[in-house]
Structures are given as C-alpha cells and as structure tokens.
C-alpha positions in Angstrom: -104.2 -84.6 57.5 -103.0 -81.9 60.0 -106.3 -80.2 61.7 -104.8 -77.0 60.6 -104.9 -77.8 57.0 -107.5 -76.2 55.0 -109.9 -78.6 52.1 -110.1 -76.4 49.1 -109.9 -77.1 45.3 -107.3 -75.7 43.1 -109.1 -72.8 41.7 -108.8 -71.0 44.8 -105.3 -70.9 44.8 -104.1 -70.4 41.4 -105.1 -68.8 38.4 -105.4 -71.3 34.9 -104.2 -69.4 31.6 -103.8 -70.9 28.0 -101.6 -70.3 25.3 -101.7 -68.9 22.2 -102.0 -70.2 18.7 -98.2 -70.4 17.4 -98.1 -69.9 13.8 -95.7 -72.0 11.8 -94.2 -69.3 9.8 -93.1 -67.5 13.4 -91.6 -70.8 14.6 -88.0 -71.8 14.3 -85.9 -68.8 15.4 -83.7 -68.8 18.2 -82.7 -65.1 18.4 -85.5 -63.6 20.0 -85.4 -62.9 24.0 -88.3 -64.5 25.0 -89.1 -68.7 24.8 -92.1 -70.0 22.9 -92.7 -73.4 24.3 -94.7 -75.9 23.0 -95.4 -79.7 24.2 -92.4 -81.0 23.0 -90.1 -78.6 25.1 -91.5 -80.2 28.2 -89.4 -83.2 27.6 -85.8 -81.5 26.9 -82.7 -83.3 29.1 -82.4 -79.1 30.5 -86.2 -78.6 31.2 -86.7 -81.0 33.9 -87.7 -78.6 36.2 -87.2 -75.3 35.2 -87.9 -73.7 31.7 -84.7 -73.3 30.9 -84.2 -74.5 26.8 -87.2 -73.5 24.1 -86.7 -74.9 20.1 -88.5 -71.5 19.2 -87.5 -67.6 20.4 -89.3 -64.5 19.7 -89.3 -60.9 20.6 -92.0 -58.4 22.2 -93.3 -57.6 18.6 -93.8 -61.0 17.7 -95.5 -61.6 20.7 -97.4 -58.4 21.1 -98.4 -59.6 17.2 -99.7 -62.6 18.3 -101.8 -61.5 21.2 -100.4 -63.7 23.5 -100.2 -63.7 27.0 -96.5 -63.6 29.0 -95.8 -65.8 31.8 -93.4 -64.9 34.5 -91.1 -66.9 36.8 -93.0 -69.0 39.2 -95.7 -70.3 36.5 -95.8 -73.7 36.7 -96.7 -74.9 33.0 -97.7 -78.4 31.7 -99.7 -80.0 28.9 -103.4 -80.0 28.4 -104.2 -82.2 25.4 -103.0 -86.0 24.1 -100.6 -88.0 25.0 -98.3 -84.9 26.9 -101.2 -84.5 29.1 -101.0 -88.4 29.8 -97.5 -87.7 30.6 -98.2 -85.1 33.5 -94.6 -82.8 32.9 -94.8 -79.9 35.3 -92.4 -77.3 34.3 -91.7 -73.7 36.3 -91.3 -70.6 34.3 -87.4 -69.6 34.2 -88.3 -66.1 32.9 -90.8 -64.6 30.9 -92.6 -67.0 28.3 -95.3 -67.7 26.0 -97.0 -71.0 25.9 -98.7 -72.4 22.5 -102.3 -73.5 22.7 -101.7 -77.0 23.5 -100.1 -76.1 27.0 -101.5 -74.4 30.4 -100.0 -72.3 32.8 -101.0 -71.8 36.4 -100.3 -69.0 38.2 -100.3 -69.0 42.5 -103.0 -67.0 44.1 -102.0 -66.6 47.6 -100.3 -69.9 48.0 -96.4 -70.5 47.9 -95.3 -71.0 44.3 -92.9 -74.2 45.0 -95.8 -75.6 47.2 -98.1 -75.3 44.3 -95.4 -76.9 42.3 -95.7 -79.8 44.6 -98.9 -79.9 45.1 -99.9 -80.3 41.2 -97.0 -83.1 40.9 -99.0 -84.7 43.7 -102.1 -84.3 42.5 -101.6 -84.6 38.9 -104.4 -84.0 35.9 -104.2 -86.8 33.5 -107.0 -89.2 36.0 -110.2 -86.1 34.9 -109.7 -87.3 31.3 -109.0 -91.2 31.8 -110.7 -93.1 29.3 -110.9 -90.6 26.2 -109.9 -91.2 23.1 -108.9 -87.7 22.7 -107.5 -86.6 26.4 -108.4 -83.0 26.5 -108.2 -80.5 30.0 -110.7 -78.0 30.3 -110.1 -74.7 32.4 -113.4 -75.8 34.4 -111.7 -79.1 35.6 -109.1 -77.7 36.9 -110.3 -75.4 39.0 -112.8 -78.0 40.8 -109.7 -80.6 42.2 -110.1 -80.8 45.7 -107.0 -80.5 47.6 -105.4 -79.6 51.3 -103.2 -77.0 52.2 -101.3 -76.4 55.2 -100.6 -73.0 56.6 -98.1 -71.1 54.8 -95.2 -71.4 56.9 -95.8 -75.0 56.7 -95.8 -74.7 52.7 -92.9 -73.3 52.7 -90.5 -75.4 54.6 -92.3 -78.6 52.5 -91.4 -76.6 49.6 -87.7 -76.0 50.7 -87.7 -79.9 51.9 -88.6 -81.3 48.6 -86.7 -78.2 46.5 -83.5 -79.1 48.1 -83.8 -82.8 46.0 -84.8 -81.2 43.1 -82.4 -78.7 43.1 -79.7 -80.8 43.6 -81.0 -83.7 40.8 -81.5 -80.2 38.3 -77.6 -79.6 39.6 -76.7 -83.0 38.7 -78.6 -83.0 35.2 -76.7 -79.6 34.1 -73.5 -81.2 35.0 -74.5 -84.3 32.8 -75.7 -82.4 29.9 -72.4 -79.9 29.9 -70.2 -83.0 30.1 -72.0 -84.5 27.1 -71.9 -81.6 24.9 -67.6 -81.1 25.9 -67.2 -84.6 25.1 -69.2 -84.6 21.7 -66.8 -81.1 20.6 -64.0 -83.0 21.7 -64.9 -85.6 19.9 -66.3 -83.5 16.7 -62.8 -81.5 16.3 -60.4 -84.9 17.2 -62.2 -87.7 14.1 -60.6 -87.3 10.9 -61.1 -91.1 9.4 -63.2 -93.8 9.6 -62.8 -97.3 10.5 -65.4 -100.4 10.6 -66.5 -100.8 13.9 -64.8 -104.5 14.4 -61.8 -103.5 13.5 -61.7 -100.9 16.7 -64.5 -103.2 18.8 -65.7 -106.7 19.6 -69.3 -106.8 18.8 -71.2 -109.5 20.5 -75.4 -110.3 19.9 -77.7 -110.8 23.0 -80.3 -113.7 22.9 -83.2 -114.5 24.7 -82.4 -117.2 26.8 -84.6 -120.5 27.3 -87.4 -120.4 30.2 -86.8 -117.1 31.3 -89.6 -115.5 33.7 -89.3 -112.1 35.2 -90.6 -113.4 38.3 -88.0 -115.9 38.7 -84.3 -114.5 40.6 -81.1 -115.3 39.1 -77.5 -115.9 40.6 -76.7 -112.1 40.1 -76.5 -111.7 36.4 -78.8 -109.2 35.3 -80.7 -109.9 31.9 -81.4 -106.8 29.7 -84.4 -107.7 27.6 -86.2 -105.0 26.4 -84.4 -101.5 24.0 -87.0 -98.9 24.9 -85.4 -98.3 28.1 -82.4 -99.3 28.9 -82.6 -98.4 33.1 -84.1 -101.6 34.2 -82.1 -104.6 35.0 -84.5 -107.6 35.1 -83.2 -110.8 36.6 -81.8 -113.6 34.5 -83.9 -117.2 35.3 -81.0 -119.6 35.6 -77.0 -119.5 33.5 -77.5 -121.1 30.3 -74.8 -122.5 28.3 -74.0 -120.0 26.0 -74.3 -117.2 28.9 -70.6 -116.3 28.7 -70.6 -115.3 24.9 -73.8 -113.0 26.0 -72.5 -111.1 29.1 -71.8 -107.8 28.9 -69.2 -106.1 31.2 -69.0 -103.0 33.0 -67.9 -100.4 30.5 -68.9 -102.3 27.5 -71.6 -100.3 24.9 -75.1 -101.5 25.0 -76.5 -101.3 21.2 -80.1 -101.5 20.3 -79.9 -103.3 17.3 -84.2 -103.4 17.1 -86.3 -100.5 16.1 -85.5 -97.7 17.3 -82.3 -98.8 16.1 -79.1 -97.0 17.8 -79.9 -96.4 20.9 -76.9 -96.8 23.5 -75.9 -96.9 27.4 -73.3 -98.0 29.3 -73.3 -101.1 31.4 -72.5 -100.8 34.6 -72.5 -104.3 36.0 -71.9 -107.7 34.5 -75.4 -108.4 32.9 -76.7 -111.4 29.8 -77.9 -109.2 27.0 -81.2 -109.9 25.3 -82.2 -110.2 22.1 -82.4 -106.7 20.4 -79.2 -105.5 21.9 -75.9 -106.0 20.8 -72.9 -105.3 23.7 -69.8 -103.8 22.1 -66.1 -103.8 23.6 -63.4 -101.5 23.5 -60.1 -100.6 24.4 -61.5 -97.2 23.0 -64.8 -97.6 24.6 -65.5 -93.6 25.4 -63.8 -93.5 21.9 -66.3 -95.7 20.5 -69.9 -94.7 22.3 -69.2 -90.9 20.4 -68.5 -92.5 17.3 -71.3 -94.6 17.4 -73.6 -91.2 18.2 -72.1 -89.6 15.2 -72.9 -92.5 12.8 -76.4 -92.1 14.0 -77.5 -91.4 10.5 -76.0 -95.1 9.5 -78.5 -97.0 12.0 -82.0 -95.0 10.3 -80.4 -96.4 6.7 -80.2 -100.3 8.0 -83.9 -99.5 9.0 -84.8 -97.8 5.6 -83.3 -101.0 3.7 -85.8 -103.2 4.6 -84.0 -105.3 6.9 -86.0 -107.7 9.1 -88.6 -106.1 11.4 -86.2 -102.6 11.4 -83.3 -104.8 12.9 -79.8 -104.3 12.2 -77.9 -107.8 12.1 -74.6 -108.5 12.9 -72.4 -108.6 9.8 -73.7 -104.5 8.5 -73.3 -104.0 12.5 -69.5 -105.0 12.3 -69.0 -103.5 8.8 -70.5 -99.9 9.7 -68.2 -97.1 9.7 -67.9 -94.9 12.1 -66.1 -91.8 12.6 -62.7 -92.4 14.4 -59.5 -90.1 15.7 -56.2 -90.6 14.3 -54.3 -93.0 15.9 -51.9 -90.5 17.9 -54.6 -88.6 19.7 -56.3 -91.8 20.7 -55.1 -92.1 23.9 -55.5 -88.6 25.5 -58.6 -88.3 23.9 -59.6 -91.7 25.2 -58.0 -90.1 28.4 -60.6 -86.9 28.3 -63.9 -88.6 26.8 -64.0 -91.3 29.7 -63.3 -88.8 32.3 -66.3 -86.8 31.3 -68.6 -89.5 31.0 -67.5 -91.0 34.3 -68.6 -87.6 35.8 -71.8 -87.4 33.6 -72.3 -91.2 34.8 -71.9 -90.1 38.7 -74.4 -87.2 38.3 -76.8 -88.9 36.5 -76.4 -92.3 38.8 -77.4 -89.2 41.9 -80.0 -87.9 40.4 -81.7 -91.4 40.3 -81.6 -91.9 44.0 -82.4 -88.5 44.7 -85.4 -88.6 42.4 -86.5 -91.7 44.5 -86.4 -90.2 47.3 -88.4 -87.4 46.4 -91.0 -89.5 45.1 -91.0 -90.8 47.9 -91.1 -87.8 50.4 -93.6 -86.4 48.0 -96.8 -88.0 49.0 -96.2 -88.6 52.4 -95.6 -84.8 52.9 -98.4 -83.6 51.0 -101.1 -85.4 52.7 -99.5 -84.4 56.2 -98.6 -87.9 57.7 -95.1 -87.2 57.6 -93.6 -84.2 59.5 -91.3 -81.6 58.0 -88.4 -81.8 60.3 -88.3 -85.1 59.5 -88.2 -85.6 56.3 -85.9 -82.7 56.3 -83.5 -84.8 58.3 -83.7 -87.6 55.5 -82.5 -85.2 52.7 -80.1 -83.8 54.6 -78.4 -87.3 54.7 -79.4 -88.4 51.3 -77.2 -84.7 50.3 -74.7 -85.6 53.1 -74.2 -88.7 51.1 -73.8 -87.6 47.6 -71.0 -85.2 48.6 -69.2 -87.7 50.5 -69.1 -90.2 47.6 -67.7 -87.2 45.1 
C-alpha cells in the first residue's frame, strides 16, 4: 500500500441506511415513478450494475405512506440477510429508489462514489457472517471493516480505470438484452403452427462417458457435464467409441433435459455432451432455440408427470411441440433471428473477457500494487480490441 494511503474503516466514509418494510398489497405495480427493489431485483440481466429494472413501482404517496427512506443516484445497494447476502450483488442507484428491509444502501461521505463502489466489491460483506445458519448484516459491522484509501485524485482515476470495463460490459449487456427481446417479438408475431420438434430438428442425448476425470486433458473436445451452468467447458478424458453420436457442433442447441429442465445455450465449439443435456440440430436452429423458449411451459409438465428424477427422455423430447412459423417466412425470419443472436452472442462473448479483466484489475488496484496509468494502459487495449473485432 502507497504511503499516502490512509487505514480507516468503512463507517468513516459512507453512511449505512435500511429499507423499509414493503407491504404485499403495495407490491406489483409498475406505473408508479419511483422503483421499489427488493433482493430479487439485484439479479435482473439489466441490473448488473446500475438500478436500472424494479418488478415493483410506486409513487411519492405510496412512499411518503410507508415512511420510507429515498435513495438517490450514487447509492450503492446490496443485500443484508440469507443467501443474497452470500451472494455479495452491489448495485448503484440509477435514480431515486426505495429499498425493502431485506436490503442496505450506503451512501459516500467524502469519498468518490464509483471508488466506494469498488471498494465494497473488493472488500465484500458476506466473510462477517460466515458460518451462520441465518447470515444476517448488522449496521454495526459495517461500519467497523477496516480498509485503505488513496487520495482523491487517486480515487478517481481507479474509479474511471475500472468504470471504463464496467461501462463497456453494462454496454454490451443492454445490447444483448435488446436483441433478445427483438428476436422473441419477431418470433412471437411470425409462429402460427406447431410441429414436433424432430420433425424440424435432430435431437441427440449426451452420456457420461467411461473414466472420465476432470483433471485429466483431452484431444480438444470439450465435455459439457453439468446443466446448472452451461459456461464451463471441462475437458473430455480420452474419445470413446460412441463420441461421434455425442458431439455437439457449433450452432447446435444445448438442452437440459435434467431438473431444471429446459434450460438452453448455444455451442460454440465442437464439444461431447454429458448426461443431462440433449444437443439439438437445425437447419432452423435460431428458428428452433425461440421455439423451444416459448414451449417453456411443456418442459415444467414432463417434470410434473413424474418422470425419472425430473428428467425429460428422449422420445416426449422428440414428440414435444413447439411453436413454429409457416413455412414461407422461415427463411427470412431464420435470416433475422440468427443475426440478432450472433450480435447478442458477440456482446455477451465481450462482456466475459472484459469482466475478467476487471476482476482482475480489481484487487491489484485497490490495495495499491498496481499503478493507475498502467492498468489504464491494459483497458485501453482490452477496448482497443473489442472494437477492432466488431
């Protein structure tokens, strides 16, 4: 740490406030002007750095009803009880907003607001309640965390270093989501049948294959073996017999066909699918991943049904039906659908690297052993980069 940094705790530079009970029968409109977050809000695709998307609206008489506090942009908000505490989501405040009484806000108190952003990320809250079977944050805890801050010119050009990722990956992310919701009108206005998904699809089922170890490497055929998330590629141990009737092939539809049953993702490379995922192929694949989204309510019936452990197997996969086009707009919708998620694909595939490189930054930058100007040099080419490949 930099000699001109100054030990304090973060008390001293923000002020801790708590929501306000939220009353079910107030919950539920979206018309009001000002957002009522709750814990769940935290996790939204749009909220993943900014407050920008609430479930629940209301307006000043509802919140001058309720007693509750506002908070104004440059809050930074985040949970203080269960398992959203566990999960450490730091949020800023968009506009003005009321937090419910299972969140916190902290407001700067001499200190630069994007800094203090930072400096919670880095610091985080969940290890002063590790250990209880109830996580719970108390106002008096907070205040006592130790930390270091630099001088404030210093706080601001690490906050403009690290903001420059984040706004960028929060760039990306809005172009994601807006391509998504295009494609799914698109694809709401253009269905007007059905069909069974093999008659429009090949549908293939992973398998686990013999002696596999995750510590052993492969010969560059990635093995997808869990359905919970779907963004780690683990390495296949050796090519088994059957491999070729398992691969899955760039552009093919990744299925979970284990609880939680329908989840889906692209493929972007050659891979062996495990068991619990089913790889689907197309000549209609944007087509196909939209329709399969819209059936969503099929895949919670095959686990309502009683099939085995909340797994959907291969024949009621191939006989679902699924909401298709007629067959003259296929081809330009086909044309429009994979043009949006190639672009949804490209941001998200950014915001990845980006975010690692943040993470990175983040630490080394907030305990001084990494200079500014150089880690400003580093995003500059990361963002040099990321245009250059557009």
């Amino acid at each position: 740490m930099n000699n001109s940094w100054t030990r304090t705790s973060l008390g001293d530079i923000c002020m801790f406030r708590a929501g306000t009970a939220f009353p079910k029968k107030f919950q539920g409109d979206v018309s009001g002007e000002i957002p009522f977050i709750k814990v769940s809000d935290l996790k939204h695709s749009a909220n993943s750095l900014y407050i920008r998307h609430s479930a629940n609206w209301v307006d000043m008489s509802t919140v001058e009803h309720l007693k509750a506090s506002l908070l104004y942009p440059g809050a930074i908000v985040f949970a203080k009880i269960g398992e959203g505490l566990k999960a450490e989501r730091f949020r800023l405040v968009a506009r003005p907003t009321c937090i419910d009484n299972n969140l916190m806000g902290a407001i700067p108190q001499g200190v630069n607001t994007h800094f203090l952003y930072y400096l919670m990320v880095h610091t985080g809250v969940a290890h002063l309640v590790e250990g209880s079977a109830l996580p719970y944050l108390r106002q008096s805890d907070l205040e006592r965390i130790p930390v270091c801050v630099p001088p404030n010119d210093d706080q601001r050009q690490i906050a403009e270093v690290l903001g420059a990722l984040d706004d960028k990956i929060e760039s990306n992310r809005r172009i994601a989501f807006k391509c998504d919701e295009v494609a799914s009108e698109l694809f709401g206005q253009a269905a007007s049948m059905n069909q069974k998904l093999d008659e429009v699809s090949e549908v293939r089922m992973g398998v686990s294959p013999p002696g596999f170890s995750y510590n052993e490497t492969g010969e560059g055929i990635a093995f997808f073996q869990g359905v919970r998330d779907f963004s780690y590629l683990h390495p296949v141990a050796r090519v088994y017999t059957n491999a070729p009737k398992r691969l899955a092939k760039p552009g093919d539809i990744l299925f979970s066909v284990r609880a939680p049953v329908g989840r889906l993702n692209i493929a972007d490379s050659t891979c062996c699918i495990g068991r619990g995922l089913a790889a689907i192929t197309s000549n209609r694949s944007a087509i196909c991943l939209f329709a399969l989204r819209a059936a969503a309510a099929e895949w919670e019936k095959f686990s309502a049904e009683g099939t085995v452990f909340g797994a959907v197997n291969q024949k009621s996969l191939k006989s679902t039906l699924i909401p298709w086009p007629d067959p003259v707009a296929e081809e330009e919708l086909e044309y429009q659908l994979s043009s949006l998620v190639a672009l949804a694909s490209q941001s998200e595939r950014e915001s990845i690297s980006l975010s690692k490189l943040r993470d990175t930054l983040l630490p080394e930058l907030m305990s001084g052993r990494m200079r500014v100007d150089e880690a400003g040099r580093l995003v500059s080419e990361a963002l040099d980069e990321e245009v250059a490949d557009v």
